[in-house]
ROROTOR-833511 format. One line per 4 residues: number of its first residue (from 1); their letters; for each residue x, y, z of N, C-alpha, C, O, CB. Coordinates in nm, 2 decimals, padded with zeros to 4 digits. Glycine has a CB too. Layout:
N
NUM	A	X,Y,Z,X,Y,Z,X,Y,Z,X,Y,Z,X,Y,Z; ...
# end
This chain:
113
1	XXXX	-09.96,03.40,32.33,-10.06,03.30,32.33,-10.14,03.33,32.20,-10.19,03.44,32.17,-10.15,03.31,32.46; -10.17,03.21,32.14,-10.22,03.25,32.01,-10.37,03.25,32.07,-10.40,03.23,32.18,-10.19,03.15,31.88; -10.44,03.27,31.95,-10.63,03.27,31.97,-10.67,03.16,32.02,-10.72,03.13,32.13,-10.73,03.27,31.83; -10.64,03.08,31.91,-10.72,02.92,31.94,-10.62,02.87,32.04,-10.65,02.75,32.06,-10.73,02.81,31.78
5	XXXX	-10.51,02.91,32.13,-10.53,02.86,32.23,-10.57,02.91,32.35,-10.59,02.84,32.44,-10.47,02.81,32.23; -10.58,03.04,32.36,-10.66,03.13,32.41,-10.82,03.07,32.44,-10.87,03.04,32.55,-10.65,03.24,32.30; -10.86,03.06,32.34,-11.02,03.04,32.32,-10.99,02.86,32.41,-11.06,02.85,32.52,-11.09,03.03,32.07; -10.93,02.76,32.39,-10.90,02.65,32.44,-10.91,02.67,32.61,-11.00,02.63,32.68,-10.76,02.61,32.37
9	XXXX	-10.80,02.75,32.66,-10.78,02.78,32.80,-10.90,02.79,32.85,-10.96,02.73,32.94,-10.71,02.89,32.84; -10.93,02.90,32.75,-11.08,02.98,32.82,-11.18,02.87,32.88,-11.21,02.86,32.99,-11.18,03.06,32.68; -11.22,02.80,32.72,-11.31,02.70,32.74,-11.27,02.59,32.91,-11.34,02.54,33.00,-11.30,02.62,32.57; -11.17,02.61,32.89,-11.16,02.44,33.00,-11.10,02.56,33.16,-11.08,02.49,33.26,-10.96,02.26,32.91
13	XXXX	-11.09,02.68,33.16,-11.13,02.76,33.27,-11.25,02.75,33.33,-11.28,02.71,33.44,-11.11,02.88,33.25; -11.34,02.81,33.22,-11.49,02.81,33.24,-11.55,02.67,33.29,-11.59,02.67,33.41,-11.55,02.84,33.10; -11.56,02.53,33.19,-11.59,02.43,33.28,-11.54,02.41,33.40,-11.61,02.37,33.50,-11.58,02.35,33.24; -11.40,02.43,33.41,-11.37,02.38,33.57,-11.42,02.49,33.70,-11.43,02.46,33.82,-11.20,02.36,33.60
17	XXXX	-11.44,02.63,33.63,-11.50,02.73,33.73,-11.63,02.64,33.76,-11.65,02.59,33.88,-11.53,02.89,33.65; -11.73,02.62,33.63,-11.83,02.57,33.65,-11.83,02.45,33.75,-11.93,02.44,33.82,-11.86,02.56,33.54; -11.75,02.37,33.76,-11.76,02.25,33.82,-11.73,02.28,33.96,-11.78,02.21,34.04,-11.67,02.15,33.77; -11.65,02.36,33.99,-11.54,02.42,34.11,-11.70,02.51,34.18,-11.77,02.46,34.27,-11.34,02.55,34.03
21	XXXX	-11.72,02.61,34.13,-11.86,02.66,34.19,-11.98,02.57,34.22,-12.02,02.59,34.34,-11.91,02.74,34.09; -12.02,02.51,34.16,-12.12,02.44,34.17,-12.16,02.36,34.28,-12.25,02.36,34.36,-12.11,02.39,34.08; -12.03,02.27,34.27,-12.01,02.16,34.39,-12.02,02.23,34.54,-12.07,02.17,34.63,-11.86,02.09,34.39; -11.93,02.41,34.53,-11.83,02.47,34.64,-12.03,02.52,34.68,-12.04,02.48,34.80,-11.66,02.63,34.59
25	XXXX	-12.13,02.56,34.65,-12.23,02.62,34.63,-12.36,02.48,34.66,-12.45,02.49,34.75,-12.22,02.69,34.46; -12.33,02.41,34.60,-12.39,02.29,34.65,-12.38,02.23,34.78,-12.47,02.18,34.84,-12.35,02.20,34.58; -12.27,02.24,34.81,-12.24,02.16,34.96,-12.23,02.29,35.04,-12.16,02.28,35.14,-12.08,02.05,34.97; -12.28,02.41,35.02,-12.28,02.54,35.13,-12.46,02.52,35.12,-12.53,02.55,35.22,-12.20,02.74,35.07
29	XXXX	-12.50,02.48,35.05,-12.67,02.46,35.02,-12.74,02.38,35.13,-12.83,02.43,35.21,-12.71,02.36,34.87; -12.67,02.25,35.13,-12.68,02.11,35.17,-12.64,02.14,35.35,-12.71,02.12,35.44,-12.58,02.00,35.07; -12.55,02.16,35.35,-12.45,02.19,35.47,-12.51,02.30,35.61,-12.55,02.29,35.72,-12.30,02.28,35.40; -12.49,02.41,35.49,-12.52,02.50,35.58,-12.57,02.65,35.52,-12.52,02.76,35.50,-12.39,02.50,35.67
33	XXXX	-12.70,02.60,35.49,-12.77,02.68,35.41,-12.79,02.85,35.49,-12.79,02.94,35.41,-12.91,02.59,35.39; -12.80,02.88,35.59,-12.76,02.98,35.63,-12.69,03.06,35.66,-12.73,03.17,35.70,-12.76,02.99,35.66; -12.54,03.01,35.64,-12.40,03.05,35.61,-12.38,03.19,35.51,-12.31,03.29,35.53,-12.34,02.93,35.55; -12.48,03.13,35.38,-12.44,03.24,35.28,-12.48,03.42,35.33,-12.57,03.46,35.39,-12.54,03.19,35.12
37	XXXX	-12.37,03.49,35.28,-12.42,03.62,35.29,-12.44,03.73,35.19,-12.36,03.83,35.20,-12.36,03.65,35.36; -12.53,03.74,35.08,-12.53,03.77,34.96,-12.50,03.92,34.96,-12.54,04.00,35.05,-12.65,03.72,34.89; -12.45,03.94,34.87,-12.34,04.08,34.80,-12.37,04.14,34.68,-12.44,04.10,34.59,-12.18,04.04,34.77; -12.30,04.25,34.70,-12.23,04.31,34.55,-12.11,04.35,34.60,-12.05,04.36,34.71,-12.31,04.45,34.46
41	XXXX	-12.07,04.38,34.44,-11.91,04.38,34.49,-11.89,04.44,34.31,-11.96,04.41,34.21,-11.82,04.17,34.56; -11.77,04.53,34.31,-11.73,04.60,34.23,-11.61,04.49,34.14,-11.50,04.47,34.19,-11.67,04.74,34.31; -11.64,04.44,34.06,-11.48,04.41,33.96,-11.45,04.55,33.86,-11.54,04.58,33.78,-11.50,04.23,33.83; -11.35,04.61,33.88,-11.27,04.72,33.77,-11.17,04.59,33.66,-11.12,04.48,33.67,-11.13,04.85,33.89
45	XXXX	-11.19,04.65,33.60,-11.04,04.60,33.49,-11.02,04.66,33.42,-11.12,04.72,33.39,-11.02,04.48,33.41; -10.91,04.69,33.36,-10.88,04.76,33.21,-10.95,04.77,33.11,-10.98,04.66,33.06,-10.79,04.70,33.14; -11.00,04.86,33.06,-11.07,04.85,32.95,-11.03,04.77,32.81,-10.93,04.82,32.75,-11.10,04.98,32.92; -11.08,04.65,32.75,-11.12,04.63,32.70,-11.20,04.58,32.57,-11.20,04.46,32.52,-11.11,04.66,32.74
49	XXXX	-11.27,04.71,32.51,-11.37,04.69,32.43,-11.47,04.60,32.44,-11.46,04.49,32.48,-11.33,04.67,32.35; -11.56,04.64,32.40,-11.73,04.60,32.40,-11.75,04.46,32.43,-11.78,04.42,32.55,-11.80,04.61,32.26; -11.74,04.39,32.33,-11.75,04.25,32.29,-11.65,04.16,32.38,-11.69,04.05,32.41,-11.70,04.25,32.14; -11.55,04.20,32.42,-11.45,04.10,32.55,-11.50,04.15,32.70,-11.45,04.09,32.79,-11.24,04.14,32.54
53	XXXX	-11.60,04.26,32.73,-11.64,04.29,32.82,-11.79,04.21,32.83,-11.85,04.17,32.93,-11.63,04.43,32.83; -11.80,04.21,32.73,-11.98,04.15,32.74,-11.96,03.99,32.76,-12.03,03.93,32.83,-12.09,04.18,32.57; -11.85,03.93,32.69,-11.80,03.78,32.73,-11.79,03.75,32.84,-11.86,03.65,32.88,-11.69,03.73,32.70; -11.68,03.84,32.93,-11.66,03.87,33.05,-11.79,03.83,33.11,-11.81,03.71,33.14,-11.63,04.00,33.08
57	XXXX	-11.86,03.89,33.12,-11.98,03.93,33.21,-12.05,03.80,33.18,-12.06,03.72,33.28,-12.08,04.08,33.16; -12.10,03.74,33.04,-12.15,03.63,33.03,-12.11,03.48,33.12,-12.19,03.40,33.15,-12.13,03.62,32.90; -11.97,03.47,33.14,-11.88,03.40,33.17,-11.89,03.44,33.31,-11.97,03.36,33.36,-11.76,03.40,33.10; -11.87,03.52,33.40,-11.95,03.54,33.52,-12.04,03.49,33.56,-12.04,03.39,33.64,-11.99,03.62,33.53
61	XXXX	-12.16,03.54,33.50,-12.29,03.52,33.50,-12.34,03.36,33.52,-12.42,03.31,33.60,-12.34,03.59,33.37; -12.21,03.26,33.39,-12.24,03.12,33.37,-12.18,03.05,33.49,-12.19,02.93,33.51,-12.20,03.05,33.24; -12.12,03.12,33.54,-12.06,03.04,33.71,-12.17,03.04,33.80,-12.25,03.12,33.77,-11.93,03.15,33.81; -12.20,02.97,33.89,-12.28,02.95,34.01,-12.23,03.06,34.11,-12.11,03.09,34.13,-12.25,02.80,34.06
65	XXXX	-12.32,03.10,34.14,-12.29,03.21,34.27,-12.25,03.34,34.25,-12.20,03.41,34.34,-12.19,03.16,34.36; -12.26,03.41,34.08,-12.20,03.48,34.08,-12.31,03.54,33.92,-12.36,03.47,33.83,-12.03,03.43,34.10; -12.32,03.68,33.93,-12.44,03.74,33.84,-12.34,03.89,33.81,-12.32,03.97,33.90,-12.61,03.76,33.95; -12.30,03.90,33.70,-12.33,04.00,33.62,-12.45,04.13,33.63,-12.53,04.14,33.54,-12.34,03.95,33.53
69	XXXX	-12.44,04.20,33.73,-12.60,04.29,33.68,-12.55,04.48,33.60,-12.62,04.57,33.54,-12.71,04.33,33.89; -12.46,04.48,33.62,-12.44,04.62,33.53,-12.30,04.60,33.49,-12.21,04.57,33.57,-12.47,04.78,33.60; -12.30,04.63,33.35,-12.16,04.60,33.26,-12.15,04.76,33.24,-12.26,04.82,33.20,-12.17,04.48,33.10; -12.00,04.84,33.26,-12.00,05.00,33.16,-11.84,04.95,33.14,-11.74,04.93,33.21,-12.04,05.20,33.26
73	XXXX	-11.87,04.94,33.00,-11.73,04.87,32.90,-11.64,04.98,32.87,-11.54,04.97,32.81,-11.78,04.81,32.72; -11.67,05.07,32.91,-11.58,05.22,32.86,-11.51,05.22,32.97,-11.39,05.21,32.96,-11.67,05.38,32.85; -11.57,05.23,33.11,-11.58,05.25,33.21,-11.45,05.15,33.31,-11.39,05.18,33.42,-11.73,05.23,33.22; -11.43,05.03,33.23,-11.38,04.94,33.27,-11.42,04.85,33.40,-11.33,04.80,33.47,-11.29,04.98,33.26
77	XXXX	-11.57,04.85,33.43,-11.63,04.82,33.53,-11.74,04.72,33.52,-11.81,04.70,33.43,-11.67,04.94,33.57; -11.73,04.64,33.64,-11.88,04.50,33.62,-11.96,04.51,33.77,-11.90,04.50,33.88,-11.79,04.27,33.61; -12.06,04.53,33.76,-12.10,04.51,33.88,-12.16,04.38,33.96,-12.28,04.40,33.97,-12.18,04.59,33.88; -12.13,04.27,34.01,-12.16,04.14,34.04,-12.23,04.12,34.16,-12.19,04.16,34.26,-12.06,04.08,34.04
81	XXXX	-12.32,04.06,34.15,-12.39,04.01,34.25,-12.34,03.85,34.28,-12.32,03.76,34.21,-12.54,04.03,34.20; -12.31,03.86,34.45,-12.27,03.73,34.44,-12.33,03.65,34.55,-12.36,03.73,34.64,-12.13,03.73,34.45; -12.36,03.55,34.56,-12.43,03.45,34.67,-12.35,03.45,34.82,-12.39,03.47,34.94,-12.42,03.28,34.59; -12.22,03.42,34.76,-12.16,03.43,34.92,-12.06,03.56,34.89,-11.96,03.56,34.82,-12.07,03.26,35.00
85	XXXX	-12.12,03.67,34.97,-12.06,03.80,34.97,-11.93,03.81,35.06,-11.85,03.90,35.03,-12.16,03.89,35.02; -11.90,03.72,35.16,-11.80,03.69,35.21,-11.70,03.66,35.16,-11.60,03.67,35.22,-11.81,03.62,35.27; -11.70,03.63,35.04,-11.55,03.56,34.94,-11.58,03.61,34.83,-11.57,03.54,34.72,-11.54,03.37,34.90; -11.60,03.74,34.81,-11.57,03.80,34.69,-11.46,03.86,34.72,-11.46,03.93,34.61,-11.67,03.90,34.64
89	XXXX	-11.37,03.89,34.76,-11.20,03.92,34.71,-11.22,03.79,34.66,-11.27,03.79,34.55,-11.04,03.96,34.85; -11.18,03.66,34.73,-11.15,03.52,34.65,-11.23,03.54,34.50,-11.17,03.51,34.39,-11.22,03.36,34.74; -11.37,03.60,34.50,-11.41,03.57,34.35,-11.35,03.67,34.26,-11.34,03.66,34.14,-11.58,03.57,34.32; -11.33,03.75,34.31,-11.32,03.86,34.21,-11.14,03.87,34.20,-11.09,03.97,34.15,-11.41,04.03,34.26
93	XXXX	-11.06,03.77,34.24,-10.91,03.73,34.22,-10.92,03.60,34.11,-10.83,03.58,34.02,-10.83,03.68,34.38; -11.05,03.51,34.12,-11.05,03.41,34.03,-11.06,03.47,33.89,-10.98,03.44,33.80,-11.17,03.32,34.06; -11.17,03.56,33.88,-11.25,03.63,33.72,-11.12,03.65,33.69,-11.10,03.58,33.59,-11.38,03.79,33.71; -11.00,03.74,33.72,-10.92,03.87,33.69,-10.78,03.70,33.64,-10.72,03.69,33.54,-10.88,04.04,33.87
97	XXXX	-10.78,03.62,33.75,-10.68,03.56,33.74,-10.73,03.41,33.60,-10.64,03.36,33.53,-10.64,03.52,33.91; -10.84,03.37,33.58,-10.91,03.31,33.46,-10.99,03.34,33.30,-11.02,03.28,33.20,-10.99,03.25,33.53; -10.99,03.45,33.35,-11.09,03.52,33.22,-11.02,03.62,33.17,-11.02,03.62,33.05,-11.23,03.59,33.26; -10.94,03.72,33.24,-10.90,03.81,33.14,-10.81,03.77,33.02,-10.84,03.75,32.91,-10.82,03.91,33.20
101	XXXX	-10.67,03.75,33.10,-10.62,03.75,32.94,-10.63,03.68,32.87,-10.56,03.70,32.77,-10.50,03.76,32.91; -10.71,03.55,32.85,-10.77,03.49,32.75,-10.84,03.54,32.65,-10.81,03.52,32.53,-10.85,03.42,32.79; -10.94,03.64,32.71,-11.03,03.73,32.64,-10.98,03.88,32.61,-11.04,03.98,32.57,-11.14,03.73,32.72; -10.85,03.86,32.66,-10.77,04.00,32.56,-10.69,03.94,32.43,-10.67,04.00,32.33,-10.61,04.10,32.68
105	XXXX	-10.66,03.80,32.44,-10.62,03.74,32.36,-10.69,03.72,32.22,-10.65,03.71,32.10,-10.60,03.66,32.42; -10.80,03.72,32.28,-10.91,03.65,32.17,-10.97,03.77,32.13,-11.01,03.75,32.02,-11.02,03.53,32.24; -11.00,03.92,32.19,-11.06,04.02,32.08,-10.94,04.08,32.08,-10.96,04.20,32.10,-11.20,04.11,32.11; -10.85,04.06,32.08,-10.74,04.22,32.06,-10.75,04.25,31.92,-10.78,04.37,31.90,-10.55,04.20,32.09
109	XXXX	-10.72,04.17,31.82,-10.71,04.21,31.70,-10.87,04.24,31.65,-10.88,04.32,31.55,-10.64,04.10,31.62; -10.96,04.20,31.70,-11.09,04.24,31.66,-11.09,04.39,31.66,-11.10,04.47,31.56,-11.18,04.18,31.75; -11.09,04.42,31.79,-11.15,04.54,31.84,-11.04,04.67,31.92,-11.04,04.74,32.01,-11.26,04.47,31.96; -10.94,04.63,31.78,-10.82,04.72,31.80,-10.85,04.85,31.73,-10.78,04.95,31.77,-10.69,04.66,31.76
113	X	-10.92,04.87,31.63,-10.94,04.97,31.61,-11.05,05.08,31.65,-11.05,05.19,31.61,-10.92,04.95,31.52
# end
């Protein structure tokens, strides 16, 4: 997969996360606002480097229901806070199955040395 289409996926992952969260978060709001059961929850991955871990986390963070609060990039670790703590295996199968290898794609050659 080259960069630019890498960076392409990414981009149109991210909006439809965004859209796919929002609505899924919206109508648990509306519905059944008591339902939610808020979390943390561990994502590990492969390390990395700096800069594709901090994207990571940004891109988290820009989803609905779902917060970034301690990034260790060495570490290969994110710590997430999530709105409905119940469906973090489901979230944390989305991040690993939408965001990574886009974003190994897109800094490998950066931050190979």
């Amino acid at each position: 997969m080259k960069r630019f289409a890498a960076a392409v996926l990414l981009l149109w992952r991210l909006i439809v996360g965004v859209v796919h969260a929002g609505l899924h978060i919206s109508w648990r709001t509306l519905h059944r606002p008591r339902a939610f059961a808020p979390g943390f929850a561990e994502y590990r991955f492969a390390p990395m480097g700096s800069g594709a871990t901090t994207v990571l986390a940004c891109l988290i963070s820009l989803t609905p229901g779902t917060t970034a609060v301690d990034v260790d990039a060495a570490g290969g670790c994110i710590r997430l806070h999530l709105l409905d703590g119940d469906a973090g295996d489901n979230a944390l199968r989305e991040i690993r199955a939408h965001f990574e290898d886009p974003l190994r794609v897109l800094f490998n050659k950066e931050e190979a040395a």
